[in-house]
N, C-alpha and C positions, 0 to 999 in steps of 0.2 A: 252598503255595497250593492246590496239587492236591487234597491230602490234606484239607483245610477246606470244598472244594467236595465231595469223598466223604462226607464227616462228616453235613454240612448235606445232602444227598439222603441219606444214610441215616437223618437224625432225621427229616426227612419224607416217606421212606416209610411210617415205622415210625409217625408220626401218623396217618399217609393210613389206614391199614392200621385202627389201634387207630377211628378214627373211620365207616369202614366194618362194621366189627365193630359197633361203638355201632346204627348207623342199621337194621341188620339185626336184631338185637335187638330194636330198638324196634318194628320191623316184624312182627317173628313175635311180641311179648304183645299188640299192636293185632289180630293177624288170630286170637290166641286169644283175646280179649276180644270182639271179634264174634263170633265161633263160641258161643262161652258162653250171649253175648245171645243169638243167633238160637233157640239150642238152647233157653233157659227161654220165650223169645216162644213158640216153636213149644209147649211141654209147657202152659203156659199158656194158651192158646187151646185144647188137647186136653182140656185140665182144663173146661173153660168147656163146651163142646159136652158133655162127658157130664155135667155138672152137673144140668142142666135136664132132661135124658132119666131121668138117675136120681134127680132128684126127683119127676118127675111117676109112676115106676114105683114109688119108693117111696110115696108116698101111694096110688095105686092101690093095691097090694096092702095098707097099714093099713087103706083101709077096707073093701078086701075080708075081711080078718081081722076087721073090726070091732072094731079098736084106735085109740085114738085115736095120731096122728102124732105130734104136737107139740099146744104152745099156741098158737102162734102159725094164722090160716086160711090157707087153701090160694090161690094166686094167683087174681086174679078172674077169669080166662078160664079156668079149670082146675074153679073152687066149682062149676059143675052135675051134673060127676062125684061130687060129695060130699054130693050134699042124698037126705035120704031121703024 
């Protein structure tokens, strides 16, 4: 009877164990999974701010070279820099 009651706490340690393993697991790809997100949000938003900076710099300079940019015209709060 001893030995049944050894048996049975050692199969459920040995679950406790395999199922704390599981939970922690799951724990560290969630907190690398946010880490990832946070990290392309963050490069994302980085990308976004020098967009506009290096658009409006680029065009400056096309038409400072007196090249034409693009086809497409220059945003409308931006077109008075562009009119000759």
């Amino acid at each position: 009877m001893r030995e049944e009651e050894e048996l049975r706490l050692a199969t459920e340690a040995v679950q406790f164990a395999r199922e704390r393993e599981e939970e922690a697991e799951k724990q560290r790809k969630r907190k690398e999974y946010n880490k990832s997100l946070n990290a392309e949000a963050a490069q994302l938003a980085f990308q976004q701010e020098l967009t506009k900076a290096f658009t409006f710099s680029y065009m400056q300079l096309m038409h400072t070279l007196g090249l034409k940019a693009s086809a497409q015209k220059p945003y409308e709060s931006e077109s008075r820099l562009y009119r000759s």
